[in-house]
C-alpha positions in Angstrom: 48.9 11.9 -0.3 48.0 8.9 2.1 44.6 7.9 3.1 43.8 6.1 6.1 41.5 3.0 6.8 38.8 3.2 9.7 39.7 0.5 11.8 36.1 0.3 13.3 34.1 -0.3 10.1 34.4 -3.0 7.3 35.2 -1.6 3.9 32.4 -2.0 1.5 31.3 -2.2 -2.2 28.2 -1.0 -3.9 26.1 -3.8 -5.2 27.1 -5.6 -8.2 24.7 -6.4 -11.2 24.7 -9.6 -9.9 25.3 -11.2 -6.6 27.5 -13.8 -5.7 26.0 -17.6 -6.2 26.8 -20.5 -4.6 29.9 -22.6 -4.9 28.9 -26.0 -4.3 25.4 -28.3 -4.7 27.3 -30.9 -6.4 27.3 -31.9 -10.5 24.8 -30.3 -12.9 21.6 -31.9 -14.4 20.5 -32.5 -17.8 17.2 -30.9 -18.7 15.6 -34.3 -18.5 16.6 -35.2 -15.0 15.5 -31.4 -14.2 12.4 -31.9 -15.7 11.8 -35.4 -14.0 13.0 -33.7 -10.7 9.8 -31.4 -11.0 7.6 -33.8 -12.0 8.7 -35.6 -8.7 8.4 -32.6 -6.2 5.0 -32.3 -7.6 4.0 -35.5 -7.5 4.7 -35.4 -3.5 3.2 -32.5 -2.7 -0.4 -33.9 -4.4 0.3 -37.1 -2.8 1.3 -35.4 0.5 -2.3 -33.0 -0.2 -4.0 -36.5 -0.5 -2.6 -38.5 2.2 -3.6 -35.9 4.9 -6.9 -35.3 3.7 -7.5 -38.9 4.2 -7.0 -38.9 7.7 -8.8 -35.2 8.7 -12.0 -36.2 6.6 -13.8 -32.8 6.8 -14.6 -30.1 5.2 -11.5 -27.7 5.4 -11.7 -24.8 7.9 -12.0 -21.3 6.8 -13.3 -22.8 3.4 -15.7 -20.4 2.2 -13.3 -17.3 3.2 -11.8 -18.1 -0.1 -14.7 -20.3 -2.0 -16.9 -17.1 -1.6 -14.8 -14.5 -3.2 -13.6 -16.8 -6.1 -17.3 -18.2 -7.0 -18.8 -14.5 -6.7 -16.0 -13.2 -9.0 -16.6 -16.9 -11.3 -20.3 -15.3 -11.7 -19.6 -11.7 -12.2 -20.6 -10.7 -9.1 -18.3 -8.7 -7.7 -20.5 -7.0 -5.3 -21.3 -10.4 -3.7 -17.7 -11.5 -3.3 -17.3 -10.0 0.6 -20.7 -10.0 2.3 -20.6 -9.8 5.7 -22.1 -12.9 6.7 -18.5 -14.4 5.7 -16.4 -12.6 7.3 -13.3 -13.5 4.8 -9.8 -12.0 5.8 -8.7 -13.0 1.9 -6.5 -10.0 0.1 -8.3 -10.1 -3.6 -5.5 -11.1 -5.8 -6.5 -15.4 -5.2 -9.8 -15.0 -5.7 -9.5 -13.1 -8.7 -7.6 -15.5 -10.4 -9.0 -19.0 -9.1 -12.7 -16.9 -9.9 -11.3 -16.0 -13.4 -9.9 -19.9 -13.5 -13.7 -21.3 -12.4 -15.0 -18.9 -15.1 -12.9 -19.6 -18.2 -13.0 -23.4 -17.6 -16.7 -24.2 -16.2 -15.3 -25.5 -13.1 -17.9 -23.2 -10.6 -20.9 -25.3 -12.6 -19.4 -28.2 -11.9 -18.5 -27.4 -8.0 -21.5 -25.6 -7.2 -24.4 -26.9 -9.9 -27.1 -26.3 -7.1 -26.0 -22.6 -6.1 -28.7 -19.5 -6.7 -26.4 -16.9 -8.3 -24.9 -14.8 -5.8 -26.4 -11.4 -6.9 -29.8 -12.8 -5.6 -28.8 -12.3 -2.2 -26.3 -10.5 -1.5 -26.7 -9.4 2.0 -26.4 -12.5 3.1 -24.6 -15.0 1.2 -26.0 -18.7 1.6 -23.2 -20.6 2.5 -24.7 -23.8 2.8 -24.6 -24.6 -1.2 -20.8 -25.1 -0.2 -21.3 -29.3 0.4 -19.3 -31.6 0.4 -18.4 -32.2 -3.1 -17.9 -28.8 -3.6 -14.7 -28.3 -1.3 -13.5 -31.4 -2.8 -13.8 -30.3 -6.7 -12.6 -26.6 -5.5 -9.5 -28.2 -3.8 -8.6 -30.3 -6.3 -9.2 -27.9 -9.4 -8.8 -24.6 -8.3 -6.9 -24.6 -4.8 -3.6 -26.4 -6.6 -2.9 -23.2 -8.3 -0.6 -21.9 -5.4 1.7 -25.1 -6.3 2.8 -23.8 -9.6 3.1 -20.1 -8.5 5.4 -21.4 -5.1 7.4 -23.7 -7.2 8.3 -20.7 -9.9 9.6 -18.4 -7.3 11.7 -21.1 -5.8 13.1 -21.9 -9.2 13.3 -18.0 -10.6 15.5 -17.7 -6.8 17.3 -20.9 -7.5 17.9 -19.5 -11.1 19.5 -16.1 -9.8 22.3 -17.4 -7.4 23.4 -19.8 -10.3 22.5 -21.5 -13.2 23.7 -24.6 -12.7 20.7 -27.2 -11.2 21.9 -29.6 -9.5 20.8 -33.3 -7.8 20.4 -31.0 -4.0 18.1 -28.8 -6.2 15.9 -31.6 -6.6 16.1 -32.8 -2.9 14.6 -29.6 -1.4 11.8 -29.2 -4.2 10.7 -32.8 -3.1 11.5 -31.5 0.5 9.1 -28.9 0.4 6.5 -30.5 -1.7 5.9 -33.3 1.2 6.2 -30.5 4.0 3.2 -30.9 6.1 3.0 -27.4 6.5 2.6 -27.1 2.7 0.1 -29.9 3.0 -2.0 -27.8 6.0 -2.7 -24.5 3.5 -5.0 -26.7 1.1 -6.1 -29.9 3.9 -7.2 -28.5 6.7 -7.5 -25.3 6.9 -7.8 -23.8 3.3 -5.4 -21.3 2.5 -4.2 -21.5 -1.1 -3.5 -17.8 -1.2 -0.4 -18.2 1.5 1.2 -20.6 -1.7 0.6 -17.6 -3.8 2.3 -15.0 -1.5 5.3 -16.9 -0.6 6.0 -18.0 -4.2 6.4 -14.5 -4.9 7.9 -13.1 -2.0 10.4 -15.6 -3.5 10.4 -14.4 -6.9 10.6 -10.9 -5.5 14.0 -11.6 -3.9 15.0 -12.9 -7.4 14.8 -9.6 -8.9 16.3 -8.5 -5.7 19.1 -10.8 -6.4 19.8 -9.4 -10.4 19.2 -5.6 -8.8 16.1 -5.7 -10.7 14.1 -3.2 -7.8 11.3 -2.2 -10.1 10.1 -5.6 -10.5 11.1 -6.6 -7.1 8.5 -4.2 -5.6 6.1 -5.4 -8.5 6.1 -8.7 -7.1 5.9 -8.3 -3.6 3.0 -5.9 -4.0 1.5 -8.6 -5.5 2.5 -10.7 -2.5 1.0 -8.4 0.0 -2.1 -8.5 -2.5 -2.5 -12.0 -1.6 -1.4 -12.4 1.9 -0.8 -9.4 4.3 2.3 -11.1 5.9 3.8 -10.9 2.9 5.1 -7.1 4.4 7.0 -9.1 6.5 9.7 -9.7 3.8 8.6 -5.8 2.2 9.8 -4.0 5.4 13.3 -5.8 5.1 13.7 -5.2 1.4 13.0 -1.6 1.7 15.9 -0.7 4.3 18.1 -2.8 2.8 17.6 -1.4 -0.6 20.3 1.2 -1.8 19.3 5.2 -1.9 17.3 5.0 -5.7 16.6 1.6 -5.8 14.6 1.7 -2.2 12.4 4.4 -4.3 12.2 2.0 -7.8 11.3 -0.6 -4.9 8.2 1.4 -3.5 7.0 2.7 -6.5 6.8 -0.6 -7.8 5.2 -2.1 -5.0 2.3 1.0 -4.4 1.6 0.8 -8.0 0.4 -2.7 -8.5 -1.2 -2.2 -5.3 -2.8 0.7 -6.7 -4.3 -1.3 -9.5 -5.6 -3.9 -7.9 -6.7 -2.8 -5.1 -8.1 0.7 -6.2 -10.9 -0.8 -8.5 -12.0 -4.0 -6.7 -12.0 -1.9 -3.5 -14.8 0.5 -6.2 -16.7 -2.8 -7.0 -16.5 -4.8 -4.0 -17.1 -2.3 -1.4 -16.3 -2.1 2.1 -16.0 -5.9 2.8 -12.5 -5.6 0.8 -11.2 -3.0 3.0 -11.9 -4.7 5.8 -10.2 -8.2 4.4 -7.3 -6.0 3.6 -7.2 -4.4 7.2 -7.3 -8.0 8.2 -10.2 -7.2 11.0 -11.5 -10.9 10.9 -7.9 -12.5 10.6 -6.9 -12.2 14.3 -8.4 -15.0 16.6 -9.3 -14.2 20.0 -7.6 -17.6 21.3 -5.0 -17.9 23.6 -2.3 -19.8 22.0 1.2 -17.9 21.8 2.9 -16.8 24.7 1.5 -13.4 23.5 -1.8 -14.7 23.6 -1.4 -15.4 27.1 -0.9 -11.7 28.2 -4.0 -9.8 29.3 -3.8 -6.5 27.5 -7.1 -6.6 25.7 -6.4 -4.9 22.4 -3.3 -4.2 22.7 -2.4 -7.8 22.2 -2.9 -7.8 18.3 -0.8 -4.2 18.0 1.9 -6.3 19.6 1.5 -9.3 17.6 1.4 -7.3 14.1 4.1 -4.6 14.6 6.8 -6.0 17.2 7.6 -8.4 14.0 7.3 -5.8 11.3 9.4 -3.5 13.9 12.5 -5.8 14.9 12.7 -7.3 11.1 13.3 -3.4 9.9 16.0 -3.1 13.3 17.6 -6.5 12.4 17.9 -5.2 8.5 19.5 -2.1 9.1 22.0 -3.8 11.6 22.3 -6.4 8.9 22.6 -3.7 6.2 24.8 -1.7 8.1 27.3 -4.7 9.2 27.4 -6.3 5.8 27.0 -4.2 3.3 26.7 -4.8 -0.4 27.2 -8.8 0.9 23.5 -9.0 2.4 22.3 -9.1 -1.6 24.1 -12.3 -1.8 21.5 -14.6 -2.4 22.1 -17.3 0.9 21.8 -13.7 2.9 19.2 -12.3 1.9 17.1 -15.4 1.7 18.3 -15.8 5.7 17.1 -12.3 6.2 13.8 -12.4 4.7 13.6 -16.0 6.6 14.5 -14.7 9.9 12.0 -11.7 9.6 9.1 -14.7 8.8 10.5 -16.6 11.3 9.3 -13.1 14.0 5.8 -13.4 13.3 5.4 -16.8 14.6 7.7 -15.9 17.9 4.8 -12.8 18.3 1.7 -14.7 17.0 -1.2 -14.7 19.1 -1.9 -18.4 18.1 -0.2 -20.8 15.9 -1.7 -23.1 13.4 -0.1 -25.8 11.3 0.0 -23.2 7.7 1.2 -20.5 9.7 4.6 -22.3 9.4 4.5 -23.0 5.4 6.3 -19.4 4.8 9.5 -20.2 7.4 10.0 -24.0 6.2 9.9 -22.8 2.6 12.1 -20.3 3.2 14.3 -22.5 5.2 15.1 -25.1 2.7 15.4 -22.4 0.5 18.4 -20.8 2.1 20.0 -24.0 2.3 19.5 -24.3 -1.3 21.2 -20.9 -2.9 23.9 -22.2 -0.5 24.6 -25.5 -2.1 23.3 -27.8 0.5 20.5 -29.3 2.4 21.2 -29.1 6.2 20.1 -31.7 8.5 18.5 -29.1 11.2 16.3 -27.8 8.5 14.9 -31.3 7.5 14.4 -32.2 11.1 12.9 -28.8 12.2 10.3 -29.2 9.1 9.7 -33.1 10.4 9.3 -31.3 14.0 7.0 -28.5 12.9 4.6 -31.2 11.1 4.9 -33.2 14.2 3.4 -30.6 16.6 1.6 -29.4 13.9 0.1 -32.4 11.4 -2.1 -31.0 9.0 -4.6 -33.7 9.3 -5.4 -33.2 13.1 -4.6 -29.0 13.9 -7.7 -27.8 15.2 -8.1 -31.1 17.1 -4.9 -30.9 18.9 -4.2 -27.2 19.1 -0.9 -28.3 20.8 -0.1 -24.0 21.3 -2.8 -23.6 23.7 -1.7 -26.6 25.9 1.7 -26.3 25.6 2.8 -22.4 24.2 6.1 -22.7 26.2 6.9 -26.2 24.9 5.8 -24.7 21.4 8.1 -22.1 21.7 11.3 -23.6 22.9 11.0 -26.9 20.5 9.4 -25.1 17.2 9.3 -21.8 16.7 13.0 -20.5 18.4 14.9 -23.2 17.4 13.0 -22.0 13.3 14.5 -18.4 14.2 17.7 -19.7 15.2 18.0 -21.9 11.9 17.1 -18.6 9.7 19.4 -16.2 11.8 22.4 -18.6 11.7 23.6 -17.4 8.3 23.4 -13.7 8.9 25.1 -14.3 12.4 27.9 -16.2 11.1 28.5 -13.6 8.4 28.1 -10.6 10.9 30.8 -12.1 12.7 32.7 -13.1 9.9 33.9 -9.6 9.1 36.8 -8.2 10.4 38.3 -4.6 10.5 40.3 -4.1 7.9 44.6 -3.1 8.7 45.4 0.4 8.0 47.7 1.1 5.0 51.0 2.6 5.9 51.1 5.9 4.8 54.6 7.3 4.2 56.3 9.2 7.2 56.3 13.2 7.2 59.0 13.1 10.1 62.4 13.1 8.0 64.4 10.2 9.6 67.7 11.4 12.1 70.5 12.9 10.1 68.6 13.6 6.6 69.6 17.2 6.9 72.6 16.5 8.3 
């Protein structure tokens, strides 16, 4: 009995326990070059915290959005951690832990020792006991947190496309620890929660990567807990996910969301809710291009869902074109990157840590892929450029320029995390029929 190949789809496989790693990044390290290799990347990213702090001089923007929750929850107060007079946009899950981290080590009496406790006034939170040395003690104690928590996923993704570290390994650790991007989360504007989501929106796709889907949708749960663009990499995982697993996948994810959010949202009230909705993390500026179009309200729908809507069209296509091969770690890492990459093409305005997600996730495809490539060090240089974290709000180079913007930064970012997908998209060819034997006897058989 023959069978017969369609000639207008690729033949695929299911996916494999493990995905395929990379094939070059040049000779392995020992453990102690490894271990001096971290020591490095960390070293640059403190020095690269301290260097642009030095030339901005002021208090971080946005400060007390996070200060607030994670002092109230240091004292106990959890009723206190979203009053309205802050207005904080903060998912729970950073507060929590850098309030728990204040709490356990003394750190809130030593940042704030002239602060009335919270539950005194509650309706109206008195911001002002947030001086100068606080933000300073809070940064340097308490906002490094997201370091180690980015630097695990990387490594946990690095670990699942292969085991074998290697000297590029090292070069795009240290590449993303002097990002200014990175920088611009802690200097200034203070955002240590957007180190926490993209670490495990990286550590998400490694258990992705090892089909682990359960604790795949754990961890970006847990993602989405601490920064709501973190959906941004859920929506792609989900259609991309085989039949069961894409159910292991949300399970996992709406359960840990469950449990966090479920009982803070009990003791914290409505101000929670309304950081989750993200009501107060929408400026009314008119940076992007889509921040140029009059259509009142309209312009944040657009902004939030035309990303979230083409990532889930170019996954499918992606899914559909590839196969089992978009669980390959290089792939996927492009896909999650590319969907990232969306939000800033759709953003209503752009500021310098709006771009730490994409140039993590950058060098971060280049580096399940073996290598570092120029474009993505000179689009991170470029990014920091337009974007230094020591000057943002000064130079707001989006509102002069949001064409300029678009066409030097931002495309040429989607491009770079597009490339790979493309090139494997095109890559696959229909696949020759087999010959199937002839049921036409040949001339004279039955002579």
């Amino acid at each position: 009995m023959s069978t017969t190949v369609d000639l207008e789809r690729p033949v695929r496989t299911e996916p494999t326990t493990r995905a395929r790693g990379r094939t070059t990044g040049g000779p392995p390290l020992s453990k102690r070059s490894w271990g001096a290799g971290l020591m490095l990347a960390t070293f640059l990213f403190v020095a690269s915290m301290a260097m642009w702090f030095s030339f901005s001089r002021v208090v971080p923007a946005d400060f007390s959005e996070t200060a607030v929750p994670a002092y109230a929850v240091s004292q106990g107060s959890l009723r206190c951690a979203y009053p309205a007079a802050n207005k904080s946009p903060v998912p729970p899950l950073y507060p929590v832990v850098a309030g728990s981290v204040m709490a356990l080590t003394g750190i809130a009496g030593m940042t704030y020792p002239t602060a009335t406790p919270l539950a005194r006034h509650c309706s109206s939170v008195n911001l002002s006991v947030f001086a100068w040395h606080g933000p300073l003690l809070f940064m340097g104690l308490v906002g490094l947190l997201g370091w180690p928590i980015l630097l695990t996923g990387l490594l946990l993704l690095i670990r699942a496309s292969c085991p074998v570290r290697t000297r590029r390994d090292i070069l795009g650790l240290c590449l993303i620890g002097c990002a200014p991007p990175v920088a611009g989360a802690l200097v200034q504007i203070f955002h240590p929660e957007d180190l926490f989501a993209t670490g495990l929106i990286l550590a998400s796709l490694a258990a992705v990567v090892r089909q682990r889907w359960t604790a795949a949708g754990v961890l970006i749960g847990l993602a989405c807990c601490a920064k709501q663009y973190a959906l941004l990499a859920a929506v792609p995982l989900v259609v991309v996910a085989p039949g069961r697993e894409r159910w292991r996948f949300v399970r996992g994810a709406l359960a840990v969301g469950a449990v966090i959010v479920v009982p803070l949202g009990i003791m914290m009230g409505r101000g929670l809710v309304a950081a989750l909705a993200g009501t107060n993390a929408t400026p009314p500026g008119q940076g992007g291009l889509i921040g140029m179009v009059s259509i009142g309200a309209a312009r944040i729908a657009l902004s939030r869902g035309s990303p979230l809507l083409l990532a889930a069209v170019a996954a499918f296509w992606v899914r559909r074109r590839l196969g089992a091969s978009v669980f390959e770690p290089p792939l996927l890492t492009a896909l999650i990157a590319t969907s990232l990459a969306l939000r800033l093409v759709f953003e209503v305005s752009l500021y310098d840590y709006y771009f730490l997600a994409l140039a993590v996730a950058l060098v971060a495809v280049d580096m399940v892929s073996g290598r570092i490539r120029l474009p993505t060090v000179v689009w991170v240089l470029a990014a920091g450029a337009f974007f230094p974290s020591g000057f943002g709000p000064l130079l707001r180079m989006d509102g002069r320029f949001p064409v300029v913007i678009q066409m030097v930064v931002v495309l040429p970012g989607l491009l770079l995390a597009a490339r790979p997908l493309w090139r494997a998209c095109r890559a696959v060819r229909p696949v020759a029929p087999a010959i199937a034997p002839s049921t036409v006897s040949p001339v004279g058989a039955h002579a």
